[in-house]
N, C-alpha and C positions, 0 to 999 in steps of 0.2 A: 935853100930858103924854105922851099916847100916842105920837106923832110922836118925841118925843126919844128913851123908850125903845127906839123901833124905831130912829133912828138910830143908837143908842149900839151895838144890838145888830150894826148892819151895820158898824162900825166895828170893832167885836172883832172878826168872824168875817173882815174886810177884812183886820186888821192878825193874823191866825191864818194866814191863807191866803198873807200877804206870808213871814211866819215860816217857813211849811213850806216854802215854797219858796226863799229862800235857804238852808237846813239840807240842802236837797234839791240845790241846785245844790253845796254845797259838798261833800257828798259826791260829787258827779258827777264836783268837782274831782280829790279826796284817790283815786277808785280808779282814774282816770286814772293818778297818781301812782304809784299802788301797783302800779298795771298794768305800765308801764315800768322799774321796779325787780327786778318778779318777771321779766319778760322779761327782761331783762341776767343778771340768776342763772340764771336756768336754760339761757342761754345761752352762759354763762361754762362750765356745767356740763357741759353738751352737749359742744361743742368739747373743753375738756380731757380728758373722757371719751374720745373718739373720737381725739384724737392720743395721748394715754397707752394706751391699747391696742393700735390698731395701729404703735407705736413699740416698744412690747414684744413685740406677734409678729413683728415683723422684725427687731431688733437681739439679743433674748434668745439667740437659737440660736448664734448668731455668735460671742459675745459669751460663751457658755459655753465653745464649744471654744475660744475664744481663750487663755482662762482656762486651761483643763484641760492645752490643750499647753503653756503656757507653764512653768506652775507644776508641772507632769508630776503633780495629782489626778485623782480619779475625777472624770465628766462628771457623775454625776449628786451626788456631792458639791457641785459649783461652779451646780448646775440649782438645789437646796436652799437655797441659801445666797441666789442671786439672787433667790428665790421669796422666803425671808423680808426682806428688804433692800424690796422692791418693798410688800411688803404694810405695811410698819413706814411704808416713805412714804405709804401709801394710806389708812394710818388717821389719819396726822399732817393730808393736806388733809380725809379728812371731819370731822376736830376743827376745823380751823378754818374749813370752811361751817357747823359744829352754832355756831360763835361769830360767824358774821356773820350766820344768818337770828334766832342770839335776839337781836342788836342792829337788828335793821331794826324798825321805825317807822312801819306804816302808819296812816292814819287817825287821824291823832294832834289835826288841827285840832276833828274833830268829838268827839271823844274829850273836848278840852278846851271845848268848849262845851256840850256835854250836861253834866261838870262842875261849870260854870259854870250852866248851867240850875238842877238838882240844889240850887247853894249857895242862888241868890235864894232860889227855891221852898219852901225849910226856911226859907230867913229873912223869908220874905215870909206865914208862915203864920200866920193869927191863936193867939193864945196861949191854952187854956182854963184 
């Protein structure tokens, strides 16, 4: 009788320790995942940042006198004008990085099986 007990009980903590460890591996999986996703965004970030800036300290100046002689305004009318043009496009991509990081999706398998854990565990609980 005792033998069985002790078996049973090395069988749970057997099939406990099988358990953590794929939940453990799967998360290994999911921030690998998450890793390579965050790296591309903020890589995407990066770059854009860095040619939008220095694309606008080297074409801006140019780019206003071109303007001012052409059109015969004040320089720093047509400086103004580029200024807001530039910041209207600058809020339009951070509105749409603020709508592609609240669409990203990490860790979404472990998510669904903690869930999944969660439902048995309510349904699996004696009734008093």
């Amino acid at each position: 009788m005792m033998d069985l007990e002790v078996s049973r009980l090395k069988s749970l903590l057997r099939a406990l320790a099988l358990y953590g460890e794929a939940r453990g591996r799967l998360l290994q999986i999911e921030a690998q995942e998450a890793g390579v996703k965050f790296t591309a965004i903020l890589l995407l970030v990066g770059f854009a940042s860095a040619f939008l800036i220095f694309g606008w300290l080297l074409a801006m100046p140019a780019l206003v006198w071109l303007v001012s002689n052409h059109q015969g305004w004040p320089w720093w009318k047509v400086a103004l004008g580029a200024a807001g043009a530039h910041l209207l496009l600058g809020l339009i991509f951070l509105l749409r990085l603020r709508v592609l990081l609240a669409r990203l999706q990490v860790f979404e398998e472990t998510f669904k099986q903690f869930q999944r854990d969660r439902e048995w565990l309510g349904t699996s609980q004696p009734k008093n």
